[in-house]
N, C-alpha and C positions, 0 to 999 in steps of 0.2 A: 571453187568447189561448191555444188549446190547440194541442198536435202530441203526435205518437206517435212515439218511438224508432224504435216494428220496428211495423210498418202491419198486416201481414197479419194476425193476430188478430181485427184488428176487422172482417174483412170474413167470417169466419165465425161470429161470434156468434150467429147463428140455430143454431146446431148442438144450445146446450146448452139452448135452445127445444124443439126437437124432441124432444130426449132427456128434458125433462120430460113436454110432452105424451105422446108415447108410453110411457112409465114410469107414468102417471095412468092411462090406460087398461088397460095390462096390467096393473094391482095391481086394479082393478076387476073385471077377467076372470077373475083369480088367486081373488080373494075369493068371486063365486058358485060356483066348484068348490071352494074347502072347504068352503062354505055345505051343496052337497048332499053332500060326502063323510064329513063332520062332523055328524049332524044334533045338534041343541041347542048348536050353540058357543056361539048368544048368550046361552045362563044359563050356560054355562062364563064368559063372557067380559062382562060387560055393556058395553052400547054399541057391542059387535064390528057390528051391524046396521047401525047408523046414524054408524060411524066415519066419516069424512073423509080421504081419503087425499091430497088435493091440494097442503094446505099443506108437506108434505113433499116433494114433488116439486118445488112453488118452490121452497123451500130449497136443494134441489141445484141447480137451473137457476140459481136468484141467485147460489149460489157459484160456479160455474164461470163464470158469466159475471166477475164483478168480477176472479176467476183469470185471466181471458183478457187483460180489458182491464190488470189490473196487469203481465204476462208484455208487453203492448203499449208498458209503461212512460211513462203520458201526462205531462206535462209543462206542468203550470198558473203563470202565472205568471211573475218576471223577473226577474232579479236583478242589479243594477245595480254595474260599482264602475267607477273611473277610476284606471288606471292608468298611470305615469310611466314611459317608456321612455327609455334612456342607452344613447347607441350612438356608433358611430361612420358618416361617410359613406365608402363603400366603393363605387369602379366595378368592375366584373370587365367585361374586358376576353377575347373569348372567339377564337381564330383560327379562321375559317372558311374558309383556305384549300385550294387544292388536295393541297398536302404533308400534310394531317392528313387524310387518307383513308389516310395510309402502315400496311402492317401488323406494323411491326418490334415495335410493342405490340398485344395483343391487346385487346379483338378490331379494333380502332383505335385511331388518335391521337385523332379525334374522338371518339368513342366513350368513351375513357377521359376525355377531357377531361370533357365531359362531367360523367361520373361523379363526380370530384374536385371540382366545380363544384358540384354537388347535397350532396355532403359537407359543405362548406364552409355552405351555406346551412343546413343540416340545425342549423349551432352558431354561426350568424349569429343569433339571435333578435330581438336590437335593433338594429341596425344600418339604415342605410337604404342602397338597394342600387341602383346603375343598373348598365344590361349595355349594350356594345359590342360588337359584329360586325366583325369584320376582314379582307379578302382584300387585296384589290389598293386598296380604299379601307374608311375606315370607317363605321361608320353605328349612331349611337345609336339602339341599339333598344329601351331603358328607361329614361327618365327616373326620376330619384332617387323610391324608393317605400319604404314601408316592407313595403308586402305582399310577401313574397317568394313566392306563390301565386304570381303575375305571373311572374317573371324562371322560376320552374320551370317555365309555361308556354310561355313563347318559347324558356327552354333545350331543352326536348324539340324543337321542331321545328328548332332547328338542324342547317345543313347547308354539306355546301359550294358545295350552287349555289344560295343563299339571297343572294349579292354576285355583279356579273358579275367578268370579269378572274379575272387571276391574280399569283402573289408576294402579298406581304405588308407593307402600311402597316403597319408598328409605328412610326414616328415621327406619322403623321398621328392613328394613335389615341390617342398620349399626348398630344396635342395637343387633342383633341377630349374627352379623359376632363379633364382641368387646366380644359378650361370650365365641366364640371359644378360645380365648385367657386366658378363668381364668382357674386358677389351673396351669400356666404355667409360672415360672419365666424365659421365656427366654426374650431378649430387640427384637429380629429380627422382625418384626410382622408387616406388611402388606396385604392391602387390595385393589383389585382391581374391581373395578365400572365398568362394561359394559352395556352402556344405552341411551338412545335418552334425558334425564331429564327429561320428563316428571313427572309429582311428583302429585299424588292428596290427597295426605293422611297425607302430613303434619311431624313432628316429627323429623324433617333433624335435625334442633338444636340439643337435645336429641342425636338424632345418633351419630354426633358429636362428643357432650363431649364426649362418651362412650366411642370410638376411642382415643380421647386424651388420658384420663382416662389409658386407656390398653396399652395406648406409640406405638399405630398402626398405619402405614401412608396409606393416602389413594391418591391411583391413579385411577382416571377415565376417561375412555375411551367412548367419546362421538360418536356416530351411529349416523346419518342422516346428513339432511344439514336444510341451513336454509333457506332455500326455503322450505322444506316440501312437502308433495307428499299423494296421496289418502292411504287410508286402505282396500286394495281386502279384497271382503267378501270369506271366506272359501267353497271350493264347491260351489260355484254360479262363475263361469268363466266371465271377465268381467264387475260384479257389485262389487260396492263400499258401503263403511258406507257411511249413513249420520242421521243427524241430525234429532231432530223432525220436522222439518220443511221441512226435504225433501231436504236438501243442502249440498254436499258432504264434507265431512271432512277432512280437510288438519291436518296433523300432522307435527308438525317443532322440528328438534333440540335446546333445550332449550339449550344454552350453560349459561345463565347468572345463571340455577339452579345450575351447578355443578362446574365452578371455585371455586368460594369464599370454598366450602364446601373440596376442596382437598388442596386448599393452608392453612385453617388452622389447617391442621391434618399434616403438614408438605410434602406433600407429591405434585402430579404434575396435573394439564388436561391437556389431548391431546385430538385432533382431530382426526377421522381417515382419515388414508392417504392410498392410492392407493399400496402405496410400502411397504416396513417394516420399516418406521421411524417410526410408531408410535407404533410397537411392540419394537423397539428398544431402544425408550423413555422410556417406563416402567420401560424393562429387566434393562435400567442403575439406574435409581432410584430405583429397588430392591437392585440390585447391591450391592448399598451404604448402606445398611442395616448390620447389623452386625451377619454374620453366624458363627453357631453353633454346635456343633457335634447335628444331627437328628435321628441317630440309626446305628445299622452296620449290615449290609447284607453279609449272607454270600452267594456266587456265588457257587452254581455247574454247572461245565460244562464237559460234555460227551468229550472225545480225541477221535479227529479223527482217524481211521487207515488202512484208504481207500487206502491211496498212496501204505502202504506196501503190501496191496493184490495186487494192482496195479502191483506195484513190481514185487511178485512171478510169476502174467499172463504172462507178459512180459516174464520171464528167462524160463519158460515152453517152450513157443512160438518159444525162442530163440532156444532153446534146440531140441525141434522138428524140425528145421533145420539145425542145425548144426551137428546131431550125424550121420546122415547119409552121410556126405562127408566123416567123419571118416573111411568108409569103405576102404577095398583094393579091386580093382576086379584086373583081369587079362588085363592091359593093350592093349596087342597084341592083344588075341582074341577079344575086344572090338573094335578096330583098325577094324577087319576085318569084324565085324558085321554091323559098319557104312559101310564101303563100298559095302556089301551088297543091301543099300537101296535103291544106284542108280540104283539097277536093278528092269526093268518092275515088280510088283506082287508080291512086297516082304513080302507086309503085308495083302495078300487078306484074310488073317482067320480069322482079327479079324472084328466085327462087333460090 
């Protein structure tokens, strides 16, 4: 099976075609005007009459071509290994409610969320990984994968009108993350919270056990601040919620809902931070998690074999220069043809 790295090369390969053929003809055109500018080159020169000029011109053509296709970088071939992945299982748990459109962080809650999430995955490599979506209910939207391609797929298009309702299951989604785990005697099993706290729904306790229950720890990573900040309304540029009464609504990071509920699942709260401490807090509290063989991938990968066209272009090129010093001419008479040229009008024929 063959493929090319970079494509476009190969669709002009006619190019160093032409530039032979037309390089064949002009050295041919080239040669009857020193024919008549020169008379007797051919006892200057023997065999200058009945030279050949073509196979020098494939030579160039052949090398820029095998140039082009090596520059193309094709790739013959497979290369087989199986490899043993050790990870741990890990739900990331994402809030998609209306509070994370708040803009006390830049350029959102969700937004940033987001971002930290993509982080996280970025130094996730073995791991297996399902995503939950959270508003006012939850809803498994990744079943446990190893391809993290996937979960950064549905991560981009999360939103917050992607669940109907409003408020925030976080007891129903711990609930629903502690499932992912049955049918699965492995101990590694963690669960990570990305959320402002907000909580309207109640059943945090509940979640909880479930978590203990399944030996899951849970790490949550708190968005906003605690100052709090308005909720832009969607498509209205410059308007805010508010209230029945007409009074714009702040939204605050609850931190007091989410400590208590990760420290007794054994697990950590962080804050988010500007930098990557607190993707880095995580990563070590997964860390400590006990991994486990998670399946084994077998790798094919195409071998390059761009260099050795490379290669051959090269020794063409070479070749097309070199074999013509290999000639013998007649020294003397050459001697005498240079000195020729100091005189007035030596070369008025050719044009």
């Amino acid at each position: 099976m063959l493929q090319f790295r970079i494509e476009w090369p190969i669709y002009f390969l006619w190019v160093p075609i032409l530039i032979g053929i037309g390089g064949y003809y002009w050295q041919i055109r080239l040669r009857s005007q020193i024919n008549l500018a020169i008379p007797g080159l051919a006892r200057l020169s023997p065999g200058w009459e009945n030279r050949k000029f073509g196979w020098e011109w494939i030579l160039i053509s052949a090398g820029l071509i095998f140039l082009m296709i090596g520059y193309a970088d094709p790739r013959i071939g497979t290369k087989v290994e199986t490899v043993e992945r050790k990870g741990a299982d890990i739900v990331l748990i994402l809030d998609v409610s209306k509070s994370m459109n708040a803009i006390d962080v830049a350029p959102s809650r969700l937004d940033l969320a987001k971002y930290k999430i993509n982080r996280l995955l970025d130094r996730m490599l073995n791991d297996r990984i399902s995503m939950i979506f959270v508003s006012s209910r939850p809803f498994l939207q990744i079943p446990m994968t190893i391809d993290a391609s996937i979960v950064r797929t549905w991560l981009e298009a999360a939103d917050t009108d992607v669940l109907p309702g409003g408020g925030t299951d976080i007891g129903g989604s711990l609930l629903l993350a502690a499932q992912q785990f049955e049918g699965d005697p492995a101990r590694d099993r963690g669960v990570v919270l990305v959320t402002d706290g907000e909580d309207h729904e109640g059943y945090v306790a509940e979640g909880v056990k479930a978590l203990q229950k399944a030996g899951a720890r849970l790490y949550v990573l708190g968005i906003g601040t605690s100052e709090g900040g308005p909720i832009p309304l969607k498509n209205r540029p410059g308007q805010y919620k508010t209230d029945n009464e007409g009074n714009m609504v702040t939204t605050k990071l609850v931190e007091e809902n989410l400590k208590p509920i990760a420290l007794q699942t054994g697990g950590q709260y962080i804050r988010w931070r500007g930098d990557e401490g607190d993707i880095t807090a995580i990563l070590n509290g997964i860390g400590q998690l006990d991994k486990r063989k998670v399946g084994e991938k077998v790798v094919t990968e195409y071998m390059s074999r761009g260099l050795w066209f490379v290669a051959i272009g090269l020794l063409l090129l070479i070749l097309e220069r070199a074999l013509p010093l290999a000639r013998k001419y007649q020294k003397a008479n050459w001697r005498q043809l240079i000195n020729r040229k100091s005189r007035p009008g030596w070369f008025e024929g050719v044009k």
